[in-house]
C-alpha positions in Angstrom: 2.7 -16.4 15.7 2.4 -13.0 17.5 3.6 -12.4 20.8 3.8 -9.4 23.1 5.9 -8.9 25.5 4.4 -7.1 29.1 0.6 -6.1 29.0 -1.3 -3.1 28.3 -1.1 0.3 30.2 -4.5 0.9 32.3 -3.9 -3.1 34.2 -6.4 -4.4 31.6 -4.8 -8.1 29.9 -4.2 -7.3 25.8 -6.4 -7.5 23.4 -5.2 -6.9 20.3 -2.2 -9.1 19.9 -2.6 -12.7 18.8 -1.2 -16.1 18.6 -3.9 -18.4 17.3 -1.5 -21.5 16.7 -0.6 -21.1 20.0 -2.4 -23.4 22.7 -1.3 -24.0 26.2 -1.7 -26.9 28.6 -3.3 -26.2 32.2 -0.1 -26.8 34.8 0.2 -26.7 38.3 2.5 -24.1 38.4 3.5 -24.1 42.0 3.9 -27.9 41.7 7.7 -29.5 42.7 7.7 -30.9 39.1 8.3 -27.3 37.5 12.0 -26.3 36.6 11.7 -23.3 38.1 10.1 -24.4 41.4 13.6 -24.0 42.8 14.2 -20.6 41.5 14.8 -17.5 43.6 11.6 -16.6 42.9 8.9 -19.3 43.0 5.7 -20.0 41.0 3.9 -20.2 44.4 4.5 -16.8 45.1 2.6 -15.7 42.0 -0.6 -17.1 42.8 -3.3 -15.1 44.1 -5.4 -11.8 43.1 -3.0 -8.6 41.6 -4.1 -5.1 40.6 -1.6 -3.1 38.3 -1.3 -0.1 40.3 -4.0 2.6 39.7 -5.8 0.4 37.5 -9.6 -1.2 37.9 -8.6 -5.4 37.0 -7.9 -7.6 39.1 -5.8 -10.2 37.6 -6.0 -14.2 39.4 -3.4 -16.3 39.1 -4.8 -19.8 39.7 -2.2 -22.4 41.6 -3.8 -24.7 39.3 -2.2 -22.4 36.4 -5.7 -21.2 35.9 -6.0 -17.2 34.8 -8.9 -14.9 34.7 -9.4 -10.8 35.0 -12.4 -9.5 36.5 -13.5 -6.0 36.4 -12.4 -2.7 33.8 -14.2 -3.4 30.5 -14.3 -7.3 30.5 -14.0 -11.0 31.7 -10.7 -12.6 30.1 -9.4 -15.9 31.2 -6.6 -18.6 30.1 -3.5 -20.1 31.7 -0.5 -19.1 33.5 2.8 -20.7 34.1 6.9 -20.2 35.4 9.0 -21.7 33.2 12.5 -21.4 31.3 12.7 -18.7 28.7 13.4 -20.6 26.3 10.2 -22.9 26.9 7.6 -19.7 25.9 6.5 -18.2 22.9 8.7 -14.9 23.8 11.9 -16.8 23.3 12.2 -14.3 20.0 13.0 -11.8 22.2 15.1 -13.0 24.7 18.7 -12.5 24.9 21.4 -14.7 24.7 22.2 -16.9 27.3 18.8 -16.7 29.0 17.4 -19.7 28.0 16.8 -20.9 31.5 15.9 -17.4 33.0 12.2 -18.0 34.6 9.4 -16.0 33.4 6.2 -15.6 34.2 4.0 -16.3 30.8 0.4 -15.8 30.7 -1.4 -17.0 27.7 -4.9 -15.3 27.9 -7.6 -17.2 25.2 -11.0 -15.6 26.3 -11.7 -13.2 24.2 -10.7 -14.6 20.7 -7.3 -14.1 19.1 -5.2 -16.0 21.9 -2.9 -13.4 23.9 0.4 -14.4 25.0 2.4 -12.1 27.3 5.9 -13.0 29.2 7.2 -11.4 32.0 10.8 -11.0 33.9 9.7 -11.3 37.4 12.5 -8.7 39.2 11.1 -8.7 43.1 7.8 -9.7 44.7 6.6 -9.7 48.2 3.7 -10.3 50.2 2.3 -8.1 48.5 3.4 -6.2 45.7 5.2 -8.2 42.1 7.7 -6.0 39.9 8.1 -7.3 36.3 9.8 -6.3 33.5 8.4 -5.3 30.0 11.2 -6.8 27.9 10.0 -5.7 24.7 9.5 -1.9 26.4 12.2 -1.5 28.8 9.9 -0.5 31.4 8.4 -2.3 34.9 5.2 -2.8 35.7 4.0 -3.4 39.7 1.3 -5.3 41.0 0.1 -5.3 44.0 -2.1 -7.5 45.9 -5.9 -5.6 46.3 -6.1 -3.5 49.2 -2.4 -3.0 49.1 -2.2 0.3 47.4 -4.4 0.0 44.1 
């Protein structure tokens, strides 16, 4: 099983990473029953439309865990959820003793292979989301659209 870690410069989701053993289940992420519903940062806050800064996509994040892009050079959709490290196909990479660090995993399926990306959420507001690339060092920003993209 592939997995990358962050998503592809330009705000478009991956393409060319796969998982294709991988399948996910459609959550409601923002639902009490999530283990990191309590968290500092919580999986309501994620839901909503996002641009990466400077690029054309706009990314939805369902609260039904739904995900789909629109816009740049294609449709893409597949599920989202907020949950423990340790409970997502990045758990390769993550370091010890973050097992139940909350990350924000989005496991794109349309187009064909399977995508999976996880994310270290550092700071969101109203409107703009900070994540960490864990496999790159680097943070991405979202923003919500109209809100500097």
């Amino acid at each position: 099983m592939a997995v990358a870690i962050g998503c592809a410069q330009g705000g478009n989701p991956p393409t060319a990473v796969g998982s294709p053993s991988v399948t996910a289940t459609t959550t409601a992420p923002a639902s009490g029953n999530n283990r990191c519903a309590q968290a500092e940062i919580g999986p309501q806050q994620f839901t909503g439309d996002w641009n990466e800064q400077g690029g054309p996509t706009v990314i939805t994040l369902g609260a039904d865990g739904t995900l789909a892009s629109r816009g740049g050079s294609s449709n893409e959709s597949g599920t989202w959820s907020y949950q423990p490290w340790a409970s997502t196909p990045g758990k390769d990479a993550m370091p010890a003793g973050e097992d139940n660090e909350c990350v924000l995993w989005l496991h794109w399926v349309v187009p064909a292979p399977p995508t999976d990306l996880v994310y270290v959420p550092l700071r969101i507001t109203g409107t703009a989301l900070e994540l960490s690339y864990v496999g790159r060092g680097n943070t991405v920003t979202w923003v919500r659209p109209g809100n500097g993209s």
